[in-house]
N, C-alpha and C positions, 0 to 999 in steps of 0.2 A: 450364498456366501454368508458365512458368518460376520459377526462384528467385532471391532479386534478386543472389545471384553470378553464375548463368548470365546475368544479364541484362546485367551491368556486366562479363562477361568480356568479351563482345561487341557492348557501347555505352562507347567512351571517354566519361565525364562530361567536359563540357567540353573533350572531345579532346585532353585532355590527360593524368591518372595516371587508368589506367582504374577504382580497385578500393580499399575498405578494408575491413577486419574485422571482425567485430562486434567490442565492446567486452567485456569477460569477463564482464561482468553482465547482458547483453541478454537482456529477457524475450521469449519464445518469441511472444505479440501481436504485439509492438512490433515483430519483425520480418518478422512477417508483412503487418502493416501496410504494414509499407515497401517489400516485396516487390511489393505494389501500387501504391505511387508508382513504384517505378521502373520498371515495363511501362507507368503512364502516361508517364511521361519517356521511354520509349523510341520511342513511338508520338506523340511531340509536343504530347501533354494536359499540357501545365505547369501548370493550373490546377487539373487533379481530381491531379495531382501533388504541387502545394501543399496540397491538401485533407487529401491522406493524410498528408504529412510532418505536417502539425500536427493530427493526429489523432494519428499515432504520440507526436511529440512531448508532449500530454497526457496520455499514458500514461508516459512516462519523458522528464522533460526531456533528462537528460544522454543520451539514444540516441547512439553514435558514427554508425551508420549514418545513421539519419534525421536527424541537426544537418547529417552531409557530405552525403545527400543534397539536404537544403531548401537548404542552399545552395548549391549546384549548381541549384536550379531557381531559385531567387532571381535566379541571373545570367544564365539563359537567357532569364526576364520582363524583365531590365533594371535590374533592383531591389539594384545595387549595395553600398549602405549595409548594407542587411537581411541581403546574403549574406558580407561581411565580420565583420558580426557572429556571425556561424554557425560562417563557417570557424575565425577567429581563437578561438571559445569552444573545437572541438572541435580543436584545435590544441594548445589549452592543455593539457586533459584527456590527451591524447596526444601527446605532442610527440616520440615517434620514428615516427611515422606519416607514411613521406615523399609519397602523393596527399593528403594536405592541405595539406602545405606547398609541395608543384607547384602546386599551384592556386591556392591563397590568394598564392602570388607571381604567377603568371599573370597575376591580376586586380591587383593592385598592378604591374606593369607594364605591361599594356595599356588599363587603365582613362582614360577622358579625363575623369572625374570629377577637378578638383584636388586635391579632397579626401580621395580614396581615391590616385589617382596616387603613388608613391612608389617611385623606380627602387631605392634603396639598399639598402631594405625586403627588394623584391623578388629582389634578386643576394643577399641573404643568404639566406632563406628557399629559394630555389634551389640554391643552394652546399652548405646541410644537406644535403636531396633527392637532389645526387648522388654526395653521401659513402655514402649509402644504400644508390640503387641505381645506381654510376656507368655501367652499360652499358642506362640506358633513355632510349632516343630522346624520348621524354615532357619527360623532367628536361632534356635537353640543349638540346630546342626551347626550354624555358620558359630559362633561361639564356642562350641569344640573343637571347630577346625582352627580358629583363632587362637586359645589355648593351645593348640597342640603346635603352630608354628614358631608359638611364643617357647617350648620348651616346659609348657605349666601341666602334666598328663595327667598329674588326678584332678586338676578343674577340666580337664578336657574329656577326662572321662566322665565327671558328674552332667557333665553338658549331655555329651554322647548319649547317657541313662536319660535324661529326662526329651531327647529330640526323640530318642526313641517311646518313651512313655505317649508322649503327646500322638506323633507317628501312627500307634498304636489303637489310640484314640479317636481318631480322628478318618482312622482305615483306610490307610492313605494303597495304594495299590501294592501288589506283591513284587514290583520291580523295583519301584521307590523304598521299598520293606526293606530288602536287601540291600538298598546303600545304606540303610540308618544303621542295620544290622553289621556290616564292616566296618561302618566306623566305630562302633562299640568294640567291635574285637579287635583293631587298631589301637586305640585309646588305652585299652586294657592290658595290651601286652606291652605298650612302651610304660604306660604306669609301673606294672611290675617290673618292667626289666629296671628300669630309672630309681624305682622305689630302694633296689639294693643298693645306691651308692650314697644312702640319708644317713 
């Protein structure tokens, strides 16, 4: 069995910031615990996932690990609300922790909940992220995606060119390739169509 660093070296959550750290107080259960959600998350059990995150989670509410990963599975079930409220808690707690705030902007800009939807949100929370880490193609995708729910397509295309540059760089696999790859041609074609009404 892996450890759920190995596990999240080599499963992007939400394909997006691969990774966070434990929290300085993390008891030695609780990450054990979650070292078991996340080989179910890795394997597609989002549900014996969920089990273990809120198992972990009654043994230490405030878990950095387990709040990022429950919700990270909350949004893989679709469960929106629930994983907003995870991220944005373990956000709080940590606020130089920038795969939280790639993510949690993520979902506030892809989200078609109206409710959670929020492009503003989202370009700030991302804008932190790659004051952080400005050469991770992660922060750069999520920044184009944010631009582009903001309505802003050629900052979202410049994002798009450089996640993919980095991408590129960095030899991320041929399947991950081709999402940086559509969102450039995404980006680019609402740029020009939008570009005629200047």
């Amino acid at each position: 069995i892996q450890s759920w660093r190995e596990v999240l070296a080599d499963y992007p959550v939400l394909e997006r910031a691969p990774k966070v750290q434990p929290g300085p107080n993390e008891k030695l259960e609780v990450l054990t615990i979650s070292d078991m959600a996340y080989q179910h998350m890795k394997a597609g059990g989002y549900e014996d996932s969920l089990r273990s995150f809120n198992k972990a989670l009654s043994l230490d509410p405030d878990s950095k690990v387990a709040l990022f990963g429950r919700g990270t599975v909350y949004l893989k079930l679709g469960r929106e609300q629930e994983a907003v409220a995870d991220l944005e808690k373990v956000r709080a707690m940590y606020p130089k922790e920038y795969a939280i705030k790639n993510n949690l902007s993520f979902v506030y800009a892809t989200s078609q909940d109206p409710a959670i939807r929020n492009p503003d949100r989202a370009l700030e929370l991302a804008q932190e992220a790659l004051l952080m880490v400005p050469e991770s193609y992660h922060v750069w995708h999520t920044v184009s995606e944010a631009h582009f729910a903001a309505g802003r397509y050629d900052k979202s295309l410049r994002a798009a060119q450089e996640a993919l540059r980095l991408a590129r760089t960095f030899r991320i696999s041929p399947a991950q390739l081709v999402e940086y790859e559509q969102q450039l041609t995404k980006c680019r074609e609402a740029a020009g169509v939008f570009s005629t009404f200047n």
